[in-house]
NULUMDO-871997 format. One record per residue (C-alpha): residue in one letter; x, y, z. Coordinates in steps of 0.25 Angstrom, whole numbers, plus 5000, padded with zeros to 4 digits. Example, Ala and Ser with C-alpha at 12.3 -4.5 7.8 and 13.67 -1.06 7.14 Angstrom:
2
A504949825031/S505549965029/
***
This chain:
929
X515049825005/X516349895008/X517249875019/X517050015024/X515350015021/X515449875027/X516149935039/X515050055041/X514049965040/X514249865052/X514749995058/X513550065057/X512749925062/X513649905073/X513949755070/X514949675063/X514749635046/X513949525046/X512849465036/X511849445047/X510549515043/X509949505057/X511249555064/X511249675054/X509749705056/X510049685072/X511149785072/X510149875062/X508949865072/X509949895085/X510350035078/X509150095073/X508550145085/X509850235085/X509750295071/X508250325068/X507950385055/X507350525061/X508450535070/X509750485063/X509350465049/X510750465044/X511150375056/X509850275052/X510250275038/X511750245041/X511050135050/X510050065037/X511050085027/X512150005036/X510849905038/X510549875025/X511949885019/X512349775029/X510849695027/X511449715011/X512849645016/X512149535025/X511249495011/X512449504999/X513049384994/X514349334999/X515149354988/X514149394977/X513649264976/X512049234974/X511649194990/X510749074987/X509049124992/X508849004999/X507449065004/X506248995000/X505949094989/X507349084984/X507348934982/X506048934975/X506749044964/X507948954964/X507048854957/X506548954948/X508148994944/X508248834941/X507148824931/X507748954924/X509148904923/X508448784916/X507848864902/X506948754900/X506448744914/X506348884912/X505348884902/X504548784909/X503448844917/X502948704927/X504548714930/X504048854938/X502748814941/X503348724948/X504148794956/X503048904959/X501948774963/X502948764976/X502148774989/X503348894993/X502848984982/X501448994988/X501649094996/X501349254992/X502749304999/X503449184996/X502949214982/X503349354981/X504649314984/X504949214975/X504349294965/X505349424968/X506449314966/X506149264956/X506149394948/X507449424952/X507949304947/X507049324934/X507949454932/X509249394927/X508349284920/X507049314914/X506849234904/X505549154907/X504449114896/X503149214898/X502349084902/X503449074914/X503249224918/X501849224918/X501949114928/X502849154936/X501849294935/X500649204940/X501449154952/X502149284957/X501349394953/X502349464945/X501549544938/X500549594946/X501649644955/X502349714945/X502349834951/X503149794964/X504149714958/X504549824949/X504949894961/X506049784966/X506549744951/X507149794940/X506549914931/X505849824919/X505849694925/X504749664929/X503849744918/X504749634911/X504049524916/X502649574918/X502649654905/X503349554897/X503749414903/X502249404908/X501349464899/X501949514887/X502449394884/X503849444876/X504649314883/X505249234872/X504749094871/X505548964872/X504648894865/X505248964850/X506548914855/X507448774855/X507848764869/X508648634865/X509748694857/X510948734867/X511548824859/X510448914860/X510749054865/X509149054871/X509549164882/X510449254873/X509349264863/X508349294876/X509149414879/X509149464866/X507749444864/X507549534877/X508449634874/X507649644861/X506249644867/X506749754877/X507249844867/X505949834860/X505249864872/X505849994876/X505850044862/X507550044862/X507250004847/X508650024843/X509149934854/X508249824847/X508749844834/X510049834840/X509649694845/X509149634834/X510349664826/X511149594836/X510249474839/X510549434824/X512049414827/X511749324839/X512249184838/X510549134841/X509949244831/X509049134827/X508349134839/X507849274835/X506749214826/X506049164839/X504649234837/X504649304851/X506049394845/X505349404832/X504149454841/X505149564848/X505649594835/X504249624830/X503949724839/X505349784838/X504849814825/X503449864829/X504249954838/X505150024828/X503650034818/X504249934808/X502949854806/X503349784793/X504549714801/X503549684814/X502449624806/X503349544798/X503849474809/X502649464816/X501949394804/X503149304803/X502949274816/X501549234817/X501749154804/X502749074809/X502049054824/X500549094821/X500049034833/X501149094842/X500449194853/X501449294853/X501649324839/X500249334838/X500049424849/X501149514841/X500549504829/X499149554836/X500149664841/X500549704829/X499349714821/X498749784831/X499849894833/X499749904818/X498349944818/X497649804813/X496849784826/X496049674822/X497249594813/X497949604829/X496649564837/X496449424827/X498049394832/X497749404847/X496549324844/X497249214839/X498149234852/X497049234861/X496449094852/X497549034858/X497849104873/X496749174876/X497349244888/X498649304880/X498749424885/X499449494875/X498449464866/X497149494875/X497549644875/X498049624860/X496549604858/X496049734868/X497149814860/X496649774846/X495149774849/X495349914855/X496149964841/X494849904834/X494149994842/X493349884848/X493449944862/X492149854867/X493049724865/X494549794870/X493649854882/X493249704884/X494349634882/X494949714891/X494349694902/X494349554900/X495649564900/X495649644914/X495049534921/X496349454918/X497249584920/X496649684928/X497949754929/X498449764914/X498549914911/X498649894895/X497149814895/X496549924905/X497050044896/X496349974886/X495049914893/X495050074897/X495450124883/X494550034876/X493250104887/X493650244885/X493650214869/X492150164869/X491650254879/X492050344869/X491350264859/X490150234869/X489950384871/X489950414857/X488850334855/X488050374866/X488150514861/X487650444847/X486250384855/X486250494865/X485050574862/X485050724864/X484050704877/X484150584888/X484450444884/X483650434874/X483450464860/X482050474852/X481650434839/X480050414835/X479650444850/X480650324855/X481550314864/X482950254858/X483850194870/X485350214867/X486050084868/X486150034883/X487349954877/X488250074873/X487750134887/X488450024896/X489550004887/X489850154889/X489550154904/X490550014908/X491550094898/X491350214909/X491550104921/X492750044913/X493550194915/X492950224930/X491950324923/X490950284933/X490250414933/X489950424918/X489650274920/X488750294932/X488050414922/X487850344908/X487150204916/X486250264926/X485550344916/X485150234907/X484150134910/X484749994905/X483949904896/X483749754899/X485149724892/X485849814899/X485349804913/X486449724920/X487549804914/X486749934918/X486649884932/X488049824934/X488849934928/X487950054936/X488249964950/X489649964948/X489550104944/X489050154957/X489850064964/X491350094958/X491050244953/X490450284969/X491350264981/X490250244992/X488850234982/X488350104993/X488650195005/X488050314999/X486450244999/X485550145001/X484950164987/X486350174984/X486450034985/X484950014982/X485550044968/X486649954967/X485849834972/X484549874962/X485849884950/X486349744956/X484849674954/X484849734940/X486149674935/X486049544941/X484349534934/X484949584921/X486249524919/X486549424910/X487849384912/X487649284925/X489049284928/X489349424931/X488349414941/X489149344951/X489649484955/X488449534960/X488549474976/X489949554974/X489149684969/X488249654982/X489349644991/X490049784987/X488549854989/X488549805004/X487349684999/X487949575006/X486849485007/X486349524993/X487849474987/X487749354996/X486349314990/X486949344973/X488149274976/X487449144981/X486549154967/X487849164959/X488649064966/X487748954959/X487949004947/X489449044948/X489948944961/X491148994968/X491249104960/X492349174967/X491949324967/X490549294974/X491149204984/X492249314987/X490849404990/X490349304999/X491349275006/X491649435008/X490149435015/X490149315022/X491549365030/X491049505033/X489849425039/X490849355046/X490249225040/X491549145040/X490948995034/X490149095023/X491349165019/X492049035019/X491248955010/X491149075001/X492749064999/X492848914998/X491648924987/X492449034978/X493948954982/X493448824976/X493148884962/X494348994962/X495448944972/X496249064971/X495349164971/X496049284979/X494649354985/X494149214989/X495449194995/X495349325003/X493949295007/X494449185012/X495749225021/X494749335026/X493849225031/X494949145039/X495349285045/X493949295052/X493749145055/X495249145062/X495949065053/X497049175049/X498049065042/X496949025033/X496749165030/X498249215026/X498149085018/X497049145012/X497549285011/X498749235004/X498149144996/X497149284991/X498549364990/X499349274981/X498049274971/X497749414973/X498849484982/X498149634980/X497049614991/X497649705003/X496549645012/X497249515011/X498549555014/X498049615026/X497349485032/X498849415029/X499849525033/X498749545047/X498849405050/X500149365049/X500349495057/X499449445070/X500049315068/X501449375071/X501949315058/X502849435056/X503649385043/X502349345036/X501849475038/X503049565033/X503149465020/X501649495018/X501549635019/X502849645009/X502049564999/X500849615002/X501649764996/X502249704985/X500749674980/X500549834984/X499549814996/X500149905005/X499449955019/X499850015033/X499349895040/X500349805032/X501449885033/X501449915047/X501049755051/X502549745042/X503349855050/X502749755064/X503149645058/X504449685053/X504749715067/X504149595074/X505149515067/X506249615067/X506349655051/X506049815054/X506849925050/X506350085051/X505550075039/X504649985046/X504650055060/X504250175050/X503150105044/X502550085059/X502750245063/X502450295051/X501050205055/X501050265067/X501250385064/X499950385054/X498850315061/X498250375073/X497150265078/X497650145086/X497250045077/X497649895075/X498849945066/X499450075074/X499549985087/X500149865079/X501349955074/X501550035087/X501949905094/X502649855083/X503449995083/X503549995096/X504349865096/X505149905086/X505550015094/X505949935104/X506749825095/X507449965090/X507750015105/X506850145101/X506150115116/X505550245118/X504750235104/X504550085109/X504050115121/X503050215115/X502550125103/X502450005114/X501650085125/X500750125114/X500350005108/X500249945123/X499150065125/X498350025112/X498349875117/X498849805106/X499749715107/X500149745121/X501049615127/X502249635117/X501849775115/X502349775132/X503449695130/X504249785121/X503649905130/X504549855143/X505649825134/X505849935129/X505650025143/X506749905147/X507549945136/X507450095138/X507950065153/X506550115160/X506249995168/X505150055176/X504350075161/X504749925159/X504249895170/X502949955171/X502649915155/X503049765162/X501949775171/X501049825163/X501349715152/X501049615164/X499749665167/X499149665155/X499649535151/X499149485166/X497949575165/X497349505151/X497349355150/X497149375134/X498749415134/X499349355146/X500449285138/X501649215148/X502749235140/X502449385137/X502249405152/X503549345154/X504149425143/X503849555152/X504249525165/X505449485160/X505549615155/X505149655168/X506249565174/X507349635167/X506749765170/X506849745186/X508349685182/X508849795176/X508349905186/X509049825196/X507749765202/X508249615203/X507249575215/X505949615205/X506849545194/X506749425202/X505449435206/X505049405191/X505749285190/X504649185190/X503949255181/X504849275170/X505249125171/X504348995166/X503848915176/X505248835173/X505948955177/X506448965163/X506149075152/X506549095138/X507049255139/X508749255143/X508549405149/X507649345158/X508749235164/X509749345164/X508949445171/X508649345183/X510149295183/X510449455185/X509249465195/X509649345205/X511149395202/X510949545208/X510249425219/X511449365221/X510949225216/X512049205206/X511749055205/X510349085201/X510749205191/X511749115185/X510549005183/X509849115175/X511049155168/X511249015162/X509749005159/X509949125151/X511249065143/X510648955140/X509348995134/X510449105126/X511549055123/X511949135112/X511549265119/X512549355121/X511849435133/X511449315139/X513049265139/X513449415142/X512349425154/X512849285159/X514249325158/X513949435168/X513449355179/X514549255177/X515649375180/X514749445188/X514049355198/X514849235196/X516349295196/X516449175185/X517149265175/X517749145165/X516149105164/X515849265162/X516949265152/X516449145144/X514949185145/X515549335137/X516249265127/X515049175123/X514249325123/X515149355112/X515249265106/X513649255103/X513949425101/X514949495102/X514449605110/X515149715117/X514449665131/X515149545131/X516549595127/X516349685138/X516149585150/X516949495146/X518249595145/X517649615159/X517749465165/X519049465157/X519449585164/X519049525176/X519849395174/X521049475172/X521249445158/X521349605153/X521849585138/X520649505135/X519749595143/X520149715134/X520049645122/X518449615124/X518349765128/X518849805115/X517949725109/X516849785115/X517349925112/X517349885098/X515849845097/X515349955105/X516150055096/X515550005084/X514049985091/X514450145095/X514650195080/X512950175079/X512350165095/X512850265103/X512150185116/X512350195132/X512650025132/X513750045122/X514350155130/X514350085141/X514949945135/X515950055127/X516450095142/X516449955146/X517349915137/X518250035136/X518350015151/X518949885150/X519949935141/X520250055149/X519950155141/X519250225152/X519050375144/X518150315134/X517650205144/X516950335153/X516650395140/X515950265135/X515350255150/X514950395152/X514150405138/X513450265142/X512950345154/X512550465148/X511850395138/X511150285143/X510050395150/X509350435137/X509650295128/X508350235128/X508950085126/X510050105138/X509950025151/X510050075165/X511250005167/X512050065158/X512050175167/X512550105179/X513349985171/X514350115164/X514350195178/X515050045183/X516050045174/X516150205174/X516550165188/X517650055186/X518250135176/X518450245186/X518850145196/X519950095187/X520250235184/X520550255200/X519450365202/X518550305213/X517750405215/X517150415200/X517250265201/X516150265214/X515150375207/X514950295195/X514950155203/X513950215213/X513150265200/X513050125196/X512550065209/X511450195208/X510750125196/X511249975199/X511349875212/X511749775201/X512649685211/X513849675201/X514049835204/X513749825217/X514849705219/X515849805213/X515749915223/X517049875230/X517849935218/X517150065221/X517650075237/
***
């Protein structure tokens, strides 16, 4: 940051370079009201630039050195950054799993931010063994968030880790290499093996011919005979179609390591690419002998069987394959290539049987059947594709033999139910149907163990005591089987049968711990029974193993929101988008929550009107955000749209008692006291009224609003009149306005001894306040004439913050000690701030404390100038203060005085007395005789 953008900035913010985010976000908050993005755009985007460029200063590194993340998350991936600068721990995965088994990582936010940190260190480093990747994949997620994380890092990295390091497995392997010798150059030869293997897979085939060259000059060529270069060299050779080259080295290779997984899976690769499918399917069964779950080699095999043209096994493999990778785009195109190719085949062979009339053929008078095989091979090949129409068509038609029964009564059910929107609603015979197709595959089938979805098929027909009575029979056949207890439980919790719902869970939990629908069932059920921390336990627990289930997120984000738990819930709804469940609801519970705790910015007021806005009915949600938006109004000192947004809320009953609060603050704010008043009152009543709300402190809360409403409109006896009830029954309280208000009170009394008991009261429970120092300093030099104590108590006000205020007063009691050279230089200092406060906020207080201090240093032109536009302004300022008015016609009528015009001096004095009996002006009318 230059010196001159420096300057700008902290001119534009109105406060002095500092690195203290919540002084920067203060000074930020303090000013928007006066730039708002309709009316000033420029001005508000001077104003969020200055923000963020000084927020950008406050985080930067003194010096350009690292800054140590001593936050949890950091210090868990400083442990990571020790075991990679170890290359043997490195390579050893219980040194991670160790680290990840800590009880910290547990947590899905605390998770998501380890994770995002470890990937950045991972940039400058990446070197891991695939086995090392794919753990850290199960832990984090990586993968299945791929699509998020590609937003906040680098274009190609994390294709690298999900694509490569993950699944395609082209990390080079430690194993093929002497980690005992020093003098190895293990790193240099990683980088050129990268460099090669990134060529090759952009195609930049020249570059890579470039490389090879140059790796045989390096000082640790031989390490270029490790198999996994040799593999990248292979393909290099596919690449530029010299297939003699490949095949030599890939049959060297699988000479010299023939049991070696990868180079068998290459070899597969190969052969198939070469147009010998079957040579390449025996390779990735040899693979598969040995890992059956290697991945490479499972879609080797749908690949090679569908180049066979054995499209029944690459349809079946494939979707085997699904089960395990529901998401893998390369196995869907083939599980739905490999239906289209044999609905052709299917429908050729059809037309082949298919007699020139109906179904069936004759020959010697009989009827010949075509094969009920063909027919649901073709029709599940029409489901595969979402061809439920030509499906629906081909199956009803035909009446099934004994063999085909089951799959004719399944695959019609599912049919119906996937291929019509609303096929239950439309009839009872509708689901007459279904019910009769449900009999008839459970009579028929003889494959016991897909019947244990048949309570679920129940269930989504509206059959609930049907589902109930099939899962009980398969239960004892399949206990705890976790998809039928998931359906019970769902039953039993929308009959609001807690203890059935529960033992359901526990049933299906005790033979899959971790299963995500159990888990939810079982949050859901300590949400009704009350017990809302075991049901975000829950809820969490159902997120981290499946974190997709919006409704989830919903019970977590909802009740950590009626908890008050603020930071949990804007941590939650982030998380909750970085997994893309997105919804008004969460977004609006994040806007309130960022303004509970003070985060918010105009994008998250925007969030709330742009809600508002939108939704007409006075639901849960439209209530919620216009209190919260009313209270950010009020936080920004926009009272009018406060007042608006509060009054609302108050008349659609929800949350009434702070809604009140910030209702009389904001009329105290805007200076209407009789508003505040009234809303006081009617805050009282209703909290008096209903004993459901009658809450003490919130009661005392209001009328010591009420008790500084009567004290600035210069009602001091009703100010007193609510001392009691704003004091404990100790005549104590934990509000320092409330003790200066009643100092202030019984000092217009006269009862200096009893203000100056509050005064001390205040100090003490403040001590760091500068108001409450300023304040105090006043009575000294007002009421007690004790100005060396007035000038100590300013001097302690600024030193807490130095503040125009207190330069003001105490040039005053200097001025009053005699002591001018002093007196002008805190005048000058006030001037100073006000001036820089005066580049942004054009307001009536600083107009006012502007003609203060140029009044003390006699510079009485610009002092009337400051004075005058304090008054002219102060009438249509929505945050200005009555005494404003009456406090600048004072000192309009001093500097007058001094000036030797009495007369001008007595019409501004008499204008003060019109709005003020305060006794301090009233004391001074001698100067005006």
């Amino acid at each position: 940051m230059s010196n001159s953008n420096s300057n700008e900035i902290w001119g534009i913010l109105g406060i002095a370079e500092t690195k203290d985010e919540e002084a920067i976000k203060a000074a930020y908050m303090t000013l928007l009201p006066d730039f708002h993005p309709e009316d000033d755009p420029e001005g508000f985007q001077r104003l969020r630039r200055a923000y963020e460029d000084a927020v950008s200063f406050a985080n930067a590194p003194e010096d350009d050195e690292e800054v140590p993340d001593t936050t949890e998350s950091g210090l868990i991936v400083s442990e990571f950054k020790e075991i990679v600068a170890d290359f043997v721990r490195r390579l050893n995965p219980s040194e991670w799993q160790a680290v990840l088994d800590r009880d910290i990582c547990a947590g899905i936010d605390m998770k998501l931010e380890i994770g995002e940190k470890l990937l950045v260190f991972l940039m400058n480093d990446p070197y891991l063994p695939n086995e090392i990747w794919k753990l850290l994949d199960s832990f984090f997620s990586w993968s299945s968030m791929a699509d998020f994380l590609k937003e906040k890092f680098p274009e190609g990295y994390i294709d690298y880790i999900v694509d490569i390091a993950i699944v395609n497995e082209e990390i080079v392997r430690a194993k093929y290499i002497d980690l005992s010798d020093p003098s190895l150059d293990f790193e240099g030869f990683l980088q050129d093996y990268y460099d090669l293997n990134e060529a090759v897979g952009e195609d930049e085939l020249e570059e890579a011919s470039r490389l090879i060259l140059a790796h045989r000059e390096t000082p640790y060529s031989a390490l270029f005979s490790h198999p996994d270069y040799r593999l990248a060299l292979s393909r290099y050779h596919i690449k530029k179609e010299e297939f003699s080259e490949a095949d030599g080295i890939i049959e060297e290779l699988y000479q010299a390591y023939p049991s070696d997984l990868r180079v068998l899976v290459m070899r597969g690769f190969f052969l198939v690419a070469r147009g010998k499918p079957a040579e390449g399917l025996a390779a990735y069964e040899e693979v598969l002998a040995q890992d059956k779950d290697y991945y490479q080699a499972k879609v080797g095999v749908v690949q090679a069987h569908f180049d066979l043209g054995d499209f029944e096994e690459a349809k079946s493999r494939a979707l085997d394959m699904l089960t395990d990778y529901p998401f893998d785009g390369n196995v869907s195109s083939l599980f739905y290539e490999s239906s289209e190719k044999l609905i052709e085949v299917y429908e050729a062979e059809l037309a082949k049987s298919k007699p020139k009339r109906g179904l069936f053929s004759r020959k010697e008078n009989k009827a010949v059947p075509v094969s009920q095989e063909l027919i649901y091979k073709l029709a599940s090949c029409y489901f595969n594709i979402d061809k439920f129409d030509k499906c629906e068509a081909l199956i009803t038609k035909n009446v099934p033999d004994e063999a085909h029964a089951a799959k004719h009564a399944e695959l019609l059910f599912d049919t119906l139910q996937d291929g019509h929107e609303n096929y239950i609603e439309e009839s009872e015979k509708n689901i007459a149907t279904m019910v009769s197709l449900l009999e008839t595959w459970e009579k028929h089938e003889g494959i016991r163990k897909r019947l244990r979805k048949l309570p679920q098929k129940y269930y989504s027909i509206g059959m609930e005591d049907k589902a109930l009575e099939k899962a009980e029979i398969y239960l004892k056949e399949f206990p705890g089987d976790a998809e039928i207890c998931v359906v019970q439980a769902q039953i039993f919790r929308g009959r609001d049968d807690i203890a059935g719902g529960r033992k359901a869970v526990e049933a299906g939990l005790k033979v899959k711990p971790g299963h995500p629908q159990l888990l939810a069932e079982e949050a859901y059920i300590h949400y009704s029974d009350g017990n809302i921390a075991e049901a975000v336990g829950s809820a969490e627990a159902s997120v981290l193993a499946y974190p997709y289930n919006g409704w989830m997120w919903d019970l977590i984000i909802g009740a950590y929101f009626n908890a008050g738990q603020m930071e949990a819930v804007i941590e939650h709804v982030n998380t909750s988008e970085q997994y893309g469940i997105t919804s008004p609801g969460f977004r609006i519970r994040r806007a309130a929550a960022q303004i509970d705790v003070g985060r918010y910015d105009w994008d998250s007021l925007k969030v709330l009107d742009d809600f508002l806005s939108e939704v007409d009915e006075d639901d849960g949600d439209k209530v919620m955000a216009q209190y919260y938006r009313g209270f950010a109004a009020y936080l920004t000192n926009d009272l009018k749209v406060a007042v608006f947004h509060l009054s609302a809320t108050i008349a659609s009953g929800y949350s009434p008692l702070p809604a009140y609060v910030y209702l009389c603050k904001s009329y105290m704010d805007m200076g209407e006291i009789e508003g505040a008043i009234k809303a006081i009152d009617d805050a009282v009543s209703y909290i008096t009224d209903d004993n459901e709300y009658f809450d003490e402190g919130t009661l005392r809360s209001l009328l010591a609003i009420k008790l500084d409403a009567y004290h600035r409109n210069n009602l001091y006896a009703e100010a007193l009149s609510l001392e009691s009830s704003v004091l404990d029954e100790n005549g104590e309280t934990d509000d320092s306005d409330v003790y200066i208000n009643l100092g202030y009170c019984h000092y217009e009394h006269g009862e200096d001894d009893i203000a100056e008991a509050f005064f001390e009261k205040a100090v003490a429970l403040d001590p760091d306040s500068e108001e409450v120092l300023r304040k105090y300093g006043n009575f000294l030099r007002r009421g007690r004439k004790d100005l060396p104590a007035a000038i100590e108590r300013y001097k302690a006000a600024i030193e807490a913050e130095p503040f125009h205020s207190a330069y003001n007063r105490l040039g005053q009691a200097y001025d009053e000690v005699g002591d001018t050279e002093l007196a002008k230089a805190c005048y000058a200092e006030a001037e100073k701030l006000i001036m820089k406060y005066l580049e942004t906020r054009q307001v009536p207080c600083l107009y006012y404390s502007l003609g203060e201090a140029l009044f003390g240093l006699g510079d009485y032109t610009r002092a009337e100038e400051a004075l005058a536009k304090a008054m002219d302004t102060a009438g249509d300022y929505i945050s200005c203060h009555t005494h404003f008015c009456y406090e600048a016609a004072f000192v309009l009528a001093l500097l007058h005085r001094a000036k030797g015009d009495m007369a001008t001096a007595r019409k501004y004095y008499g204008m003060a007395l019109d709005v003020t009996s305060d006794r301090e002006y009233v004391e001074q009318a001698g100067l005006f005789e």
